[in-house]
Structures are given as structure tokens and as C-alpha cells.
N, C-alpha and C positions, 0 to 999 in steps of 0.2 A: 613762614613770616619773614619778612626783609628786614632790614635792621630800620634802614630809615623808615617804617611803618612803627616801630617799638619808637624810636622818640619822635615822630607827629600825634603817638597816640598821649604823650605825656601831658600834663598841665604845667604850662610856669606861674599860674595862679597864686604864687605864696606868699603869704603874710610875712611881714617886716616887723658816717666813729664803725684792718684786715688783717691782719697779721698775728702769724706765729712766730715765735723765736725760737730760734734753732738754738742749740747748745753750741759749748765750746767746742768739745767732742763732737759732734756731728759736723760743726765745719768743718775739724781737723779730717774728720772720714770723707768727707765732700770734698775736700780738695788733694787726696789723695785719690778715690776716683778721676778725677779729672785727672790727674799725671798719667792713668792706665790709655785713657781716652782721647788725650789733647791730641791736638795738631801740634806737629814744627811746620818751622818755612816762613813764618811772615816776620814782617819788619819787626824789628822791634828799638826804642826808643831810651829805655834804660837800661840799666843792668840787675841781673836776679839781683846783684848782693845789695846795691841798692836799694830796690823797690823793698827787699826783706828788711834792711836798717831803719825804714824810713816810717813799714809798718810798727814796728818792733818800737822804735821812738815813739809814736803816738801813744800806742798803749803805756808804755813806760811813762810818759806824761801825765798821760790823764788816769793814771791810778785802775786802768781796767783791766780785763782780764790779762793771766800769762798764757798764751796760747803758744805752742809749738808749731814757730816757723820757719822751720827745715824743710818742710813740707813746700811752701811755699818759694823758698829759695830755690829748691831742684828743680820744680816744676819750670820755672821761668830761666833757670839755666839752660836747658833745651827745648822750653816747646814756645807757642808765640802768646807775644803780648796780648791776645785778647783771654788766653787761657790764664795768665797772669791778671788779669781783669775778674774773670768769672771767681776764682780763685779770694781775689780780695775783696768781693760782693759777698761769699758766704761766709768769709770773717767776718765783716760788717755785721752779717744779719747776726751772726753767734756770738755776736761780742754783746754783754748785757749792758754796761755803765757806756751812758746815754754819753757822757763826756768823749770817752774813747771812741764812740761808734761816728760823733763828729768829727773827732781829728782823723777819724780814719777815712770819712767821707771826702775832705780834704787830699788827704793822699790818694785815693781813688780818681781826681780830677786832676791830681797831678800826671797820674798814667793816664789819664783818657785826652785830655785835651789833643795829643798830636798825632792822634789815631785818626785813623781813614779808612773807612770801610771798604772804601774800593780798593784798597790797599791786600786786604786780604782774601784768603781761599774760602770759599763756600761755608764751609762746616766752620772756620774760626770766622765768619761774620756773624754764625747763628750765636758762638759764643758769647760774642760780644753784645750782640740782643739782650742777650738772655742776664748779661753783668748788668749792661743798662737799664733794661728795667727792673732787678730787683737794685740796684744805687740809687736811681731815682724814688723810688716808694719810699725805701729810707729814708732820704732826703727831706721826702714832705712830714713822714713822722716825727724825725727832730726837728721841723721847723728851718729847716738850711735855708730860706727863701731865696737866696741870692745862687748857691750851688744847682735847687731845683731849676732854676731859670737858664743858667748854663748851660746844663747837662741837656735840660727841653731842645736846647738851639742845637744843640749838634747831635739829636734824635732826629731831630725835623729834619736836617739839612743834611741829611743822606736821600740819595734817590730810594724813591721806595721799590726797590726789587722785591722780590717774595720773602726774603731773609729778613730784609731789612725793615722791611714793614710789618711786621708780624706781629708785635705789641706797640707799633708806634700810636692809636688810638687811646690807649691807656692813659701818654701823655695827660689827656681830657679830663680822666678818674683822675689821675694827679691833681689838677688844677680842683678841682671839684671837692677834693678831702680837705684842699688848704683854703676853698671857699667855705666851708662847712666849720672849719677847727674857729676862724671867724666870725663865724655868725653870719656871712655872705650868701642866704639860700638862693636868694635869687640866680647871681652868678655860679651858683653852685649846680643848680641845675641846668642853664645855659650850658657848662661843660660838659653834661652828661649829654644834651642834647646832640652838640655837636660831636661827642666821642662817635656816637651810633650813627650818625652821618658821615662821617670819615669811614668808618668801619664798613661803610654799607657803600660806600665810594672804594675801598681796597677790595674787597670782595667782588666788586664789578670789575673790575681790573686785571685781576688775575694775582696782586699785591700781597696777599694773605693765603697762606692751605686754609681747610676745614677747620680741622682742630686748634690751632691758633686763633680762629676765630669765634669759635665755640668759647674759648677761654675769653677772650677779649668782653664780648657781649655777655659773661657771664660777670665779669669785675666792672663793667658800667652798671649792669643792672644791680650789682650790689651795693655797689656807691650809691647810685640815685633811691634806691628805696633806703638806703641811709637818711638821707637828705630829707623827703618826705616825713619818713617816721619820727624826726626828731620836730619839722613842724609842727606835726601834726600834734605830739607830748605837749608842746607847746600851747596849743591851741586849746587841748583838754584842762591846761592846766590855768587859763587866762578865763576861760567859761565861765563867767557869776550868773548866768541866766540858762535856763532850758530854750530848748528851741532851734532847728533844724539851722547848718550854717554850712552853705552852699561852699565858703572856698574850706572849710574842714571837709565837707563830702568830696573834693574835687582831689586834697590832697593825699586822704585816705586812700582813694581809688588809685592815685598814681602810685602809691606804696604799696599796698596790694600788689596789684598788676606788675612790679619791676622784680618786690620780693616773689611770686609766681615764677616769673619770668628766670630768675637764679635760679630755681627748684629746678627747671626745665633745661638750661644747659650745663649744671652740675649732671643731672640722669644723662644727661647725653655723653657727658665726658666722662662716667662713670660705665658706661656701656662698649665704651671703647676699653678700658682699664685704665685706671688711675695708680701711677704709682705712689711708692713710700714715701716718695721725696722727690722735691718739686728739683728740675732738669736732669734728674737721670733718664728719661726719655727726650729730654734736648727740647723741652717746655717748662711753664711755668704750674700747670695745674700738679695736684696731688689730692692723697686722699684729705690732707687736712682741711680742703676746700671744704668738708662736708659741714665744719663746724659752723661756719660764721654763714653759710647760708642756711641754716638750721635756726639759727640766735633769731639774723632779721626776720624767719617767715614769722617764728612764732612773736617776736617782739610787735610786731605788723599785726597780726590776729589778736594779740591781747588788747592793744590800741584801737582796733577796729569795734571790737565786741565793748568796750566801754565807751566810746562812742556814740554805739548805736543804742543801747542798754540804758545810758547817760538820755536817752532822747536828744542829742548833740544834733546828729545826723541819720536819714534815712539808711534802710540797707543797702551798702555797699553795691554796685553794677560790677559784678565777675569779672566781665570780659570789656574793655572798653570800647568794643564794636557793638556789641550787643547787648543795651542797656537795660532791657527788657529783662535781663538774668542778673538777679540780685544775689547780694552775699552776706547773709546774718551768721557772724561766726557764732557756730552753735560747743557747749560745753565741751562734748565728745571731738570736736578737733579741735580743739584748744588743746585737753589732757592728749590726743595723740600724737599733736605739734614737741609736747612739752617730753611725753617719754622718747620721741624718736630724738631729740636733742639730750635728753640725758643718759640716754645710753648709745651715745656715739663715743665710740673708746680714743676716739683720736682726741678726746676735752682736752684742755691743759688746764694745768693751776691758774691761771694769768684769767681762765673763763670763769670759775667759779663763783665774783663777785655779778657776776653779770647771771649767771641760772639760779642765785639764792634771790637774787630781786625780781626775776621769773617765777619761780617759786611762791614766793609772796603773793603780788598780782596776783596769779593765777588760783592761789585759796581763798581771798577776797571777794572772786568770782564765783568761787565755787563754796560758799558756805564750809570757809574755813580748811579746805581740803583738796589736797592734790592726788596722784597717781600713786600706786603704788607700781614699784620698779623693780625689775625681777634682775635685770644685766646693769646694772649701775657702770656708767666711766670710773675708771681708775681714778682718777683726779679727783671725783665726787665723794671718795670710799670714807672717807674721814669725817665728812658732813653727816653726821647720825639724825639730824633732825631732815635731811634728803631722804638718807639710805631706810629701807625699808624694814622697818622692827614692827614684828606683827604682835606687840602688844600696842602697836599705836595705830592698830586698822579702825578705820570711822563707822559707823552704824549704816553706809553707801554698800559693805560688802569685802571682798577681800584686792577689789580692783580700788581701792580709795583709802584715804589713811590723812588723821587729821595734823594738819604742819604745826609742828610750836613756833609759832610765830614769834614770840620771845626770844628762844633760841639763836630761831636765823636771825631773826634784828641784830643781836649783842655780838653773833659772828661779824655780821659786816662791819661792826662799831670798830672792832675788833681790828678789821681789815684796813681803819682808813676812812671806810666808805659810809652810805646810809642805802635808803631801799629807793634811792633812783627816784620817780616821776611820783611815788607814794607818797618820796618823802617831802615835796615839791609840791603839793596840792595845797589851794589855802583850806581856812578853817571851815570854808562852807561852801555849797555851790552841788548844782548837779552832778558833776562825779563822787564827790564825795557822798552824795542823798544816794546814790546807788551802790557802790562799795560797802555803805553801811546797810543797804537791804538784802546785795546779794552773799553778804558775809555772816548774815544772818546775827549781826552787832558786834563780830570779831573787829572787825576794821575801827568803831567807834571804842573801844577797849585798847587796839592796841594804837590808837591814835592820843591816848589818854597816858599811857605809859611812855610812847615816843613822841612826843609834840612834836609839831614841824618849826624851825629857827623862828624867834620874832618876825625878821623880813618874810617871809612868806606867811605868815599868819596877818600881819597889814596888809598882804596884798586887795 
């Protein structure tokens, strides 16, 4: 399939949320790699001791981490600016206080503005890709809107050789994350549209290798089934009447079809080997991709089955060539959606609040009961009311086990949070006439114990 075939097959029919964080330590190990592996020989712009004070200042500013940057000073003492770039993209990402990871984006533009790709040798242009597009991602995470705009202009404004081009598509999914953090789907999905239209224009070109574009089309298609899934919450949640609702079915299906679509170029990129850590093969993919296209398929499938379940909307069309092939997501892949994401050991803590509110959902559907899980993620080990205690197997067998819904509620109370789009439903309405049948009256219990806010009970 071509790319531009994936966004003509989308809808922009719509009514009117990637990343890991790398520790401190692993960037210091990340940017000591790179000293074994840089390049010398290209221009460079500042000075190591420099660029190292300048880092070292921000953090000292803004109260964030103390990283050790000696590492950093040598590297940029002899090898080139763009290795000095890649270098202070993965402090960025390792750095946690959101303050510091801005001022440090700041200093990141300070070394990139008088950089020139033509400037340098083959392997430090790939470097400088590779800084670029993770400073940019960044960027859009904290909201930098003015840096993201920069940084876009002097991504676009290099010729696209095969280097250079390589995650310039991405761009797209930028703009797309910051249409979405808005509330702008519309335009949000426009970006996606035209990333896979770029992308299928560099690929004709000869602009892009394979695998660079494997990745590419795999972070558009997760962006965009973002985008959908989170309409589509919407759309469940705004429902006061039963009754089939053409742009919920249209939107459904393009979130389906995009989350699919991830599943299929993650396999792909996982068939090639994925390493431990994103550009030790001199790309962006790694194994932690597994996680976050794991989250949307199944977030997609829970959303889809209450839906359809809801009587919202018809069964879902699989494939959106062949509408003829419908898609009822039935219990048994839901629960195998749900264990293959809970026992992906790459989880982080950072996921946790996001699989205990899958969790939920998913015993709501299930009369009160999820999976039971034999390989638990590490990050999940501490969740007891997750982790599988076989005095809490359900009358389903030893494949099923009933969730204390109490439990994980007062965790996420715990955390900040609440249980997401559950918590989000008004007092009445067709999802909720079905959450309370297919929960066999858990959900009207624990609706009783957690009320949803005033504001959404007037809705």
C-alpha cells in the first residue's frame, strides 16, 4: 500500500496525546556513545566550553536536573557540531523539570540556527536529523510554539537529499500533536493528511531509505489514530440518544484503520530488529515503540466495542476499501489487546495511569472482569489489584479474575488523575444503559461511589 492511499483512505469528517523519557543516566550513557561514534571535521560554530556553560546554566536556572557535563564538553571539543547537537537533544529528552528541558530547548537553537546541512559530511547530517527531530517533538511537548516554528523552517529549508529527508514528514505529526493539545481536530487531521502525502512524495523520489520510512508512516499513523480516538471519546460522551451516527461511524473507522495501520509498521520494524534505544542504529525507532502503539490499538478497540454495543453505530468496515468486512470488536480481543499491552516489559511508570483506566473500561465490558496475566511489566508489579492473586480468580475460570474496581479508582485518585472518559460520561444516556448491563450493575455501583464532577452530570 502507498502512503498517499493511507491518507485518501481517511475521513476529515470531524466534529467541532508519544514519548518516553529517557533518564538522566541514560543520556549521560547516550552521549557517551556518541563520543565513541561521532564524526570530526565539520564546521563548527561555538566553543565545547561554551556550549557546556551554557547548558550547565540553564539547568542551574531552572532548578533541573545535575547532569554530568564533561561528557558533553569532550565530545564537542573534538568531534563536529552536529554531534554536539545530537548530544544535547538527549539531555533534553533526560532532563525531567519541564522548566529546564525549555531553557534547554533554547540553547539547542542557539547551536542550530547557523548550522547548514550542506555544510557537513554524510554521517553528521544524519546526526543532525536525528537531534532535529527529537528537539523538535520536544518542542511541541512543552508547548515552545514559537521554537517549534523555527526549528520547522530550517527542517524544511534544507534540500531533501536522502539524509536530509528522512524524518522531514514528521514535521506534519508535529503540527498535528499541537493541533490536537488544542482542540483543533480538524487541522489536526489536515497535518496527518499531508505528512503521508509528503512521505509518499519522498519515497517516490528516492528522499527517504525503507526504514526511515517505515518509522515515518508509523508516527503519522499514531498521531492520526490519536486524533480520531480522542473525537470519537467525545462523541460517546456527548450521546443523550441511541441511534446509529454516521460521522461517529466514519471517525471510528479512520481510528481503527490508522491504529491497524501502527500495528503493521511497528511488525515491520520489529522484523528488521528494533533496538534498546532509539539512534543507536542511527534512527529513531526502538523497542519502546511497542508501547504506545499497544495503548492506541487497544484504546481504539475499547472505544469501538462501546460504540457499537452503545447501538451508537454499526459494525465497524475493517478495511476501508472493503466495506463489505465489518469489525464487532468481540470480548476475546479486547482481553488479548489488553494482556499483550500489559505484559510489554518496556511499560513505564509514566503508562500506568493510562492501563489502570484500561483496566476499568475493559471490566465494565466484561462483567466486572479482566485477564488474568501470567508475565506482568515491571512498572505494573506494585498494582495488586492489576497483578494477578489467584484468590481473586472470577467464576470465568483461571483465564479471568474479578478487578476491585475501588481499588484502582482511589489509585488513580491517588495519582492526580480519575478513570478518563468513565469519568467523563453524564448521568445517563446510552453508554452508560450499557456499561451498566454489560457490567452486570458494577459500573452503576461504582458510579454511586465515584460520582462524575457536577459539570458533567448537567451536561
Amino acid at each position: 500500500m502507498f502512503f498517499h492511499d493511507v491518507a485518501n483512505g481517511l475521513t476529515d469528517d470531524l466534529s467541532e496525546q508519544l514519548f518516553v523519557v529517557v533518564t538522566a543516566n541514560e543520556a549521560s550513557q547516550q552521549i557517551s556513545a556518541m563520543a565513541t561514534r561521532g564524526r570530526a571535521g565539520s564546521p563548527g560554530s561555538f566553543s565545547a566550553r561554551s556550549t557546556g556553560n551554557r547548558i550547565s546554566r540553564s539547568l542551574i536556572l531552572a532548578g533541573g536536573n545535575k547532569l554530568d557535563l564533561a561528557g558533553i564538553v569532550s565530545i564537542a571539543a573534538s568531534e563536529s557540531d552536529a554531534t554536539e547537537a545530537l548530544a544535547l537533544a538527549n539531555v533534553i529528552r533526560g532532563t525531567t523539570s519541564k522548566i529546564a528541558r525549555a531553557q534547554l530547548c533554547e540553547t539547542y537553537m542557539e547551536i542550530r540556527r547557523p548550522l547548514k546541512f550542506e555544510h557537513f559530511k554524510s554521517a553528521d547530517v544524519v546526526m543532525l536529523v536525528l537531534a532535529d527531530q527529537s528537539a523538535h517533538l520536544d518542542m511541541v511537548y512543552l508547548k515552545l510554539e514559537e521554537l517549534v516554528k523555527e526549528l520547522g523552517e530550517l527542517i524544511e529549508d534544507a534540500s531533501p537529499g536522502q539524509a536530509e529527508g528522512a524524518y522531514r514528514a514528521l514535521i506534519h505529526r508535529n503540527d498535528s500533536l499541537i493541533h490536537t493539545k488544542n482542540a483543533r481536530h480538524r487541522q489536526a487531521v489536515t497535518s496527518i493528511h499531508q505528512g503521508f502525502k509528503d512521505l509518499e512524495w519522498l519515497r517516490e523520489h528516492g528522499f527517504i531509505e525503507d526504514r526511515a520510512a517505515r518509522e515515518s508512516a508509523h508516527q503519522l499513523a499514531l498521531a492520526g489514530a490519536g486524533v480520531y480516538i480522542r473525537v470519537v471519546e467525545v462523541q460517546l460522551r456527548e450521546r443523550a440518544l441511541p441511534g446509529p451516527d454516521v460521522r461517529l461511524y466514519e471517525n471510528a473507522r479512520s481510528a481503527l484503520f490508522l491504529s491497524s495501520e501502527t500495528g503493521t509498521r511497528l511488525s515491520e520494524l520489529e522484523a528488521e530488529g528494533l533496538p534498546g534505544k532509539r539512534h543507536d542504529d542511527q534512527h529513531i525507532s526502538a523497542v519502546s515503540w511497542r508501547v504506545q502503539s499497544r495503548i492506541i490499538r487497544l484504546r481504539t478497540q475499547l472505544a469501538i466495542r462501546t460504540a457499537v454495543k452503545s447501538k451508537l453505530t454499526n459494525p465497524i468496515a475493517q478495511d476501508k476499501w472493503h466495506d463489505n468486512e465489518t469489525y464487532d470488536v468481540e470480548l476475546v480481543q479486547l482481553c488479548n489487546s489488553y494482556t499483550r499491552l500489559v505484559e510489554t516489559q518496556e511499560l513505564q511508570l509514566a503508562n500506568r495511569v493510562e492501563v489502570v483506566q484500561f483496566a476499568l473500561w475493559l471490566a465494565f465490558l466484561d462483567q466486572g472482569n479482566i485477564p488474568v496475566v501470567r508475565d506482568l511489566a515491571p512498572a505494573l508489579k506494585e498494582l495488586h489489584f492489576i497483578d494477578s492473586d489467584p484468590a481473586s480468580i472470577s467464576r470465568h475460570g483461571v483465564n479471568h479474575r474479578v478487578l476491585d474496581v475501588e481499588s484502582a479508582t482511589l489509585w488513580l485518585v491517588g495519582q492526580g488523575a480519575n478513570a478518563g472518559i468513565l469519568s467523563a460520561l453524564p448521568a445517563t444516556g446510552p453508554v452508560v444503559d450499557h456499561l451498566t448491563q454489560s457490567s452486570g450493575g458494577v459500573f452503576t455501583s461504582w458510579r454511586e461511589q465515584f460520582p462524575p464532577p457536577p459539570a458533567v452530570q448537567r451536561h
